[in-house]
C-alpha positions in Angstrom: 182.7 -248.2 158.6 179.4 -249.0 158.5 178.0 -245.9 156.7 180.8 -247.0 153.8 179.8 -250.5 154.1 176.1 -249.3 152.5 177.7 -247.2 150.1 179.3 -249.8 149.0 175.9 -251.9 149.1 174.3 -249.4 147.3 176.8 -248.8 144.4 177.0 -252.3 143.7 173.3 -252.6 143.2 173.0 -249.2 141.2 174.4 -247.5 138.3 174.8 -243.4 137.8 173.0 -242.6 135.2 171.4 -239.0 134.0 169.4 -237.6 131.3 166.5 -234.6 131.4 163.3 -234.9 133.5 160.0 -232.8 134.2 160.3 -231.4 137.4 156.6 -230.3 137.4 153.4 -229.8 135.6 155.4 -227.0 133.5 156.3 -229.9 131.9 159.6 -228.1 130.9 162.8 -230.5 130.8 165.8 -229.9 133.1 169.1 -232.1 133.7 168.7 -234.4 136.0 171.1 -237.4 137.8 169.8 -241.0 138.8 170.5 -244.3 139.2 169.6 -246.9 137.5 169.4 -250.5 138.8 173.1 -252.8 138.5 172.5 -255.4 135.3 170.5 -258.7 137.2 171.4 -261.9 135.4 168.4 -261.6 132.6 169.1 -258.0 131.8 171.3 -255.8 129.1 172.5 -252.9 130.0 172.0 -250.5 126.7 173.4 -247.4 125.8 171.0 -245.2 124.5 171.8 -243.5 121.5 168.6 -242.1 120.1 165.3 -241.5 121.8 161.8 -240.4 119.3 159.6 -237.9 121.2 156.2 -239.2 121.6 152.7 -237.0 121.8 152.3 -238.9 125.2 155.9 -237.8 126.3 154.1 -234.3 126.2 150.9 -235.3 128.3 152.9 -236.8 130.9 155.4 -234.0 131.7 152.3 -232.2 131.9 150.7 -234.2 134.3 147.6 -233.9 131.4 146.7 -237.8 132.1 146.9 -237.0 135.8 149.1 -239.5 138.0 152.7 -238.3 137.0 154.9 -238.7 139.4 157.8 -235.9 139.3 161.0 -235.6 138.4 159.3 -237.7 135.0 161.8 -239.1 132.7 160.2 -239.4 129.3 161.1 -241.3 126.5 159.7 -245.0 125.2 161.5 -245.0 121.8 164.4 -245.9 122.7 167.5 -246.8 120.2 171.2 -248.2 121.6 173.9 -250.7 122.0 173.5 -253.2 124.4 177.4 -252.8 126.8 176.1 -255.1 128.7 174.5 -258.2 129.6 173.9 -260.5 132.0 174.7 -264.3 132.4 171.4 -265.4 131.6 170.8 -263.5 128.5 170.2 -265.7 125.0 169.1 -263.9 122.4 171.1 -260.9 122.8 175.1 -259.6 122.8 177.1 -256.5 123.5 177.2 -254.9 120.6 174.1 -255.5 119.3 172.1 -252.7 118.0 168.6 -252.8 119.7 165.3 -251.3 120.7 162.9 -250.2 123.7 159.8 -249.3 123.4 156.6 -248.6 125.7 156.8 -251.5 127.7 159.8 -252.9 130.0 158.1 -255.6 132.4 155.0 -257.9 132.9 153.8 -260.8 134.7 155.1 -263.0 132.1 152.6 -265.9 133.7 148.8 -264.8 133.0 146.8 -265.2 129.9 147.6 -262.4 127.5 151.8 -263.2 128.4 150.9 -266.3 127.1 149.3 -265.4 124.1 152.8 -263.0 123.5 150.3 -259.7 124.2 152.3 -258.1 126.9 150.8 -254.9 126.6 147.6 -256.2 128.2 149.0 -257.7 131.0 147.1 -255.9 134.2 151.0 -255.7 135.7 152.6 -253.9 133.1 155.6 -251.9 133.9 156.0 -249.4 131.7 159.0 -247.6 130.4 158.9 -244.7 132.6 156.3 -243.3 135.1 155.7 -246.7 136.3 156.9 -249.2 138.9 159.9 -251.3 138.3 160.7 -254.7 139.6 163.0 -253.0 142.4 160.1 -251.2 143.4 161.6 -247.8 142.1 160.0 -245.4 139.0 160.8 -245.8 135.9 162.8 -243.5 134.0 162.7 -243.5 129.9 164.9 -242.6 127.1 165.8 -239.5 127.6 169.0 -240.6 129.3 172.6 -242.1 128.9 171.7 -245.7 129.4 168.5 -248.0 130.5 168.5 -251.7 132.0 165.7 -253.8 130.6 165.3 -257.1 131.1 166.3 -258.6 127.6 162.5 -260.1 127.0 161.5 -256.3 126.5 164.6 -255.7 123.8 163.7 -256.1 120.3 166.6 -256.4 117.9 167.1 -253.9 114.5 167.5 -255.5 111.4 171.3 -255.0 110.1 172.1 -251.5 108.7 168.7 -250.2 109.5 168.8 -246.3 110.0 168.5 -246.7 113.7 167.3 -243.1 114.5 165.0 -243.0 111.8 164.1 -246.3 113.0 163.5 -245.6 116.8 159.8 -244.0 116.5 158.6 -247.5 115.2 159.0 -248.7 118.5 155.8 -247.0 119.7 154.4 -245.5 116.6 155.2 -248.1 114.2 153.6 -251.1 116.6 151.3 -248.7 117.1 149.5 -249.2 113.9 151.2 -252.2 113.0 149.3 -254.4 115.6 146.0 -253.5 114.3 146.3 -253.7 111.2 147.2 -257.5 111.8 145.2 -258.1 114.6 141.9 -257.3 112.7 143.2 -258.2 109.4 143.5 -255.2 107.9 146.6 -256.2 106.2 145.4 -258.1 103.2 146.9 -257.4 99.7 143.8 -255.4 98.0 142.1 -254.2 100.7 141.4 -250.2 101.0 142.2 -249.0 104.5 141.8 -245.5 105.5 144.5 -243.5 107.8 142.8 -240.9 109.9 145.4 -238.3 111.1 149.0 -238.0 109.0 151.0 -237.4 111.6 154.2 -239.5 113.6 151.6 -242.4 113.6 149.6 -241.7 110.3 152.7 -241.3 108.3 153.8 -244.9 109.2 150.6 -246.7 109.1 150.3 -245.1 105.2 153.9 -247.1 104.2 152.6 -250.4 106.5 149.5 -250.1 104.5 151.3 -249.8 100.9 153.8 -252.4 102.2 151.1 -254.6 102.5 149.7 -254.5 99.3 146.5 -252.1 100.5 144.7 -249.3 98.6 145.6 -246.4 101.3 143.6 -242.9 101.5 144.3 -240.3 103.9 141.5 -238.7 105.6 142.7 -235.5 107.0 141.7 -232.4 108.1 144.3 -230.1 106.1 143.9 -230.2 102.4 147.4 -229.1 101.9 148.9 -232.0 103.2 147.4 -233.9 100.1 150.3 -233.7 97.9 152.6 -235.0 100.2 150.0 -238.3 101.2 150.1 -238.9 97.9 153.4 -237.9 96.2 156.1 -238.3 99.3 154.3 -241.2 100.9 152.4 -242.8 97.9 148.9 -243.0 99.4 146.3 -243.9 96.9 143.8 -241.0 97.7 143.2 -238.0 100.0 139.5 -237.0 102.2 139.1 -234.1 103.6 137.0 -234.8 106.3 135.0 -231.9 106.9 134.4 -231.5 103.3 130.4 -233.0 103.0 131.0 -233.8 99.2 134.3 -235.5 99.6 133.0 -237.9 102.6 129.8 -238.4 100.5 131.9 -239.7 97.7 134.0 -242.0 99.4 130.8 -243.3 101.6 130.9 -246.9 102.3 134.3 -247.7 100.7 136.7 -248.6 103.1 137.2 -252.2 104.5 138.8 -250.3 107.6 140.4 -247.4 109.3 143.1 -246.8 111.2 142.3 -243.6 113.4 144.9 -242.0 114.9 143.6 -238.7 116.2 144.5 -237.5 119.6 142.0 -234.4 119.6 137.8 -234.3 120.0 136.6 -235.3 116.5 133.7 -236.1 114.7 133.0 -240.1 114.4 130.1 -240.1 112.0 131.4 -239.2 109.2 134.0 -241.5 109.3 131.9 -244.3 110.5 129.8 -243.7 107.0 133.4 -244.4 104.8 133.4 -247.7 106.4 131.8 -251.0 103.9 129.1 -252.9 105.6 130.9 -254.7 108.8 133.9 -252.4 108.4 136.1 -252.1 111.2 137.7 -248.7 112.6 140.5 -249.0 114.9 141.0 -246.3 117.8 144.7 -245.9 118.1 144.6 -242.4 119.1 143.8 -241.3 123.1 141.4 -237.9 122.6 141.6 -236.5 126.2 137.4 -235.8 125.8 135.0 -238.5 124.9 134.0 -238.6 121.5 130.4 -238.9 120.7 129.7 -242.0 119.2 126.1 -242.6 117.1 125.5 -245.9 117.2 122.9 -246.6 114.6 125.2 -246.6 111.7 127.1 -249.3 113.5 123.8 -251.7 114.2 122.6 -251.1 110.6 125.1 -252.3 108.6 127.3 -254.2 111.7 130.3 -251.8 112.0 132.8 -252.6 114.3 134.8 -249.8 116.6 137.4 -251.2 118.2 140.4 -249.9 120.6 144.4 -251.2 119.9 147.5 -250.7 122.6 150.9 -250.6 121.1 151.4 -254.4 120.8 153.4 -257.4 122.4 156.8 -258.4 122.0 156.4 -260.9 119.4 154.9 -258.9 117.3 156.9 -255.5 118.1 160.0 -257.7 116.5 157.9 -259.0 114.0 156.9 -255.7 113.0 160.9 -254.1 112.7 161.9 -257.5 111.2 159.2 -256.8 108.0 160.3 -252.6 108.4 163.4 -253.7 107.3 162.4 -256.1 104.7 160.4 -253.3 103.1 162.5 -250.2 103.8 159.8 -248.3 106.2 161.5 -246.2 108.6 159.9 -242.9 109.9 160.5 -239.5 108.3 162.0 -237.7 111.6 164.0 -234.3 112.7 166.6 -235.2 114.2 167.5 -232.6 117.6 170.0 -231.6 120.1 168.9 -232.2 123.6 169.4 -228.6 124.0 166.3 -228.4 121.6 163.9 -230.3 123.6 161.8 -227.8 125.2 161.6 -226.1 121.8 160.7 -229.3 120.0 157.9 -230.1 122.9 156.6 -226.4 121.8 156.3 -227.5 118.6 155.0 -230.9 119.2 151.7 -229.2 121.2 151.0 -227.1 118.0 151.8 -229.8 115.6 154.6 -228.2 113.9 156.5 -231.0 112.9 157.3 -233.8 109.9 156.8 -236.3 111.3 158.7 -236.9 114.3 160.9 -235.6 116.6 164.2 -238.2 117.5 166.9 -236.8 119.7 170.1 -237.1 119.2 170.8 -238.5 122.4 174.2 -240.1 122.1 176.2 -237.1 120.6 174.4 -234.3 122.4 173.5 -235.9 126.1 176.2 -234.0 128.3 176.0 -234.4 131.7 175.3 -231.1 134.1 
């Protein structure tokens, strides 16, 4: 009796759930069953429907970042239906077609909460690898269903291409929240995008969105016709072309760097105008080398950015679908995963990977 008794305790105060997790630093992805937490009074209950594959998905089934804790269930661009909610929840209703990104909890009390910036809160929970409120891991998007408590939901506009839209919920806030944070979203201004990638592609139609003069800096010339011509970027740099960096020297009111691998800062630093800001949005796994005289001499700013709060994660979808600015995405089987992560590590894809997690999830 008693060992059914906390069965019963335990069903009622968790939900089946399964999806594919890392089961070591191979990083390759396996099925694999949970639980999930039952629906508390302030939390939705979403079924996940499409899930974008991050660059940091990668690191972290591959333990590259160090402090993975395995079986790892990636995912933090998350895309569903809410089935359920609790009887505390306000602002959101089954049915609703909503988002997850990076973060799922915070204090909610200390300063940056209070100032709606979340994502700087020292007791961040994040959406997978990190502790939850029940004291459990996290587990992300690559599943059948997530409970968040409905302060960490952003809403999609209405008939917004919800897979196409799910990457903007770490990519899209990723460059979003700079760009308004240091005011580098004025009408007129000329704002350079290091890196076109699954951030870089979306920071180019922010940029135009906001009424900038956008040029790629890149180091593949062949990707200039599509900057321009598929994603209407202004101008192109190569940046380890001498002449082209020389030309555009001392041009750009700021930059929006996005880069992930070791790269040379100087010459971008020299594109920026006198007090020109450049944004690190990218996480190189080496330091970078960083020459600090052409930041003294003509009062340069390089600054760091974090995804970005919840305020201004919905703020950020609610002006995507104002202005049509959805990422350019493959859309995969979760029998393609391992492939795509393959891919991902070399680069080989435009300009994100989304799985197609509600019509190809099976559980094992």
């Amino acid at each position: 009796m008693a060992e059914n008794g906390m069965k019963a305790l335990e069903e009622k105060h968790h939900r089946k759930a399964f999806g594919l997790a890392a089961k070591d630093t191979s990083g390759i992805l396996s099925p694999f069953i949970f639980s999930r937490r039952a629906n508390g009074d302030n939390d939705v209950t979403i079924k996940i429907l499409y899930c974008g594959i991050c660059h940091s998905d990668l690191h972290s089934a591959k333990n590259d970042w160090k402090g993975t804790v395995y079986p790892l269930v990636p995912g933090h661009e998350i895309a569903g239906i809410v089935i359920e909610a609790g009887c505390n929840v306000l602002k959101l209703k089954i049915g609703d077609t909503v988002g997850v990104g990076c973060l799922v909890g915070a204090c909610r009390s200390c300063e940056k909460c209070v100032q709606h910036k979340e994502n700087y809160c020292p007791k961040l929970v994040f959406a997978y690898n990190s502790i939850d409120i029940d004291g459990k891991i996290t587990y992300g998007g690559y599943s059948n269903i997530i409970v968040v408590d409905e302060h960490f939901v952003v809403k999609f506009p209405k008939n917004f291409p919800i897979d196409r839209g799910a990457p903007l919920l770490c990519a899209g806030i990723t460059v979003y929240s700079p760009m308004k944070n240091f005011e580098l979203d004025q009408p007129g201004k000329h704002i350079g995008v290091v890196g076109l990638g699954g951030l870089g592609h979306v920071a180019v139609k922010f940029g135009k969105a906001f009424g900038m003069k956008v040029t790629v800096i890149s180091t593949s010339p062949w990707k200039k016709e599509e900057a321009i011509k598929s994603l209407g970027a202004d101008a192109f740099v190569v940046s380890s072309d001498a002449e082209q960096i020389k030309a555009a020297q001392g041009t750009m009111d700021g930059i929006i760097n996005t880069v992930s691998a070791k790269h040379a800062l100087l010459p971008l630093i020299l594109l920026l105008k006198s007090e020109g800001k450049m944004i690190m949005v990218g996480a190189p796994e080496h330091p970078l080398d960083l020459p600090a005289l052409p930041l003294l001499l003509e009062g340069k700013i390089l600054a760091g950015s974090c995804i970005g709060g919840m305020r201004a994660t919905q703020e950020m979808l609610d002006f995507a679908g104002d202005h049509n600015i959805a990422a350019d995405i493959e859309l995969i089987s979760t029998d393609y995963v391992n492939q795509a992560m393959e891919r991902l590590a070399k680069g080989d894809v435009r300009y994100r990977f989304v799985i197609d997690v509600g019509n190809t999830l099976a559980e094992a």
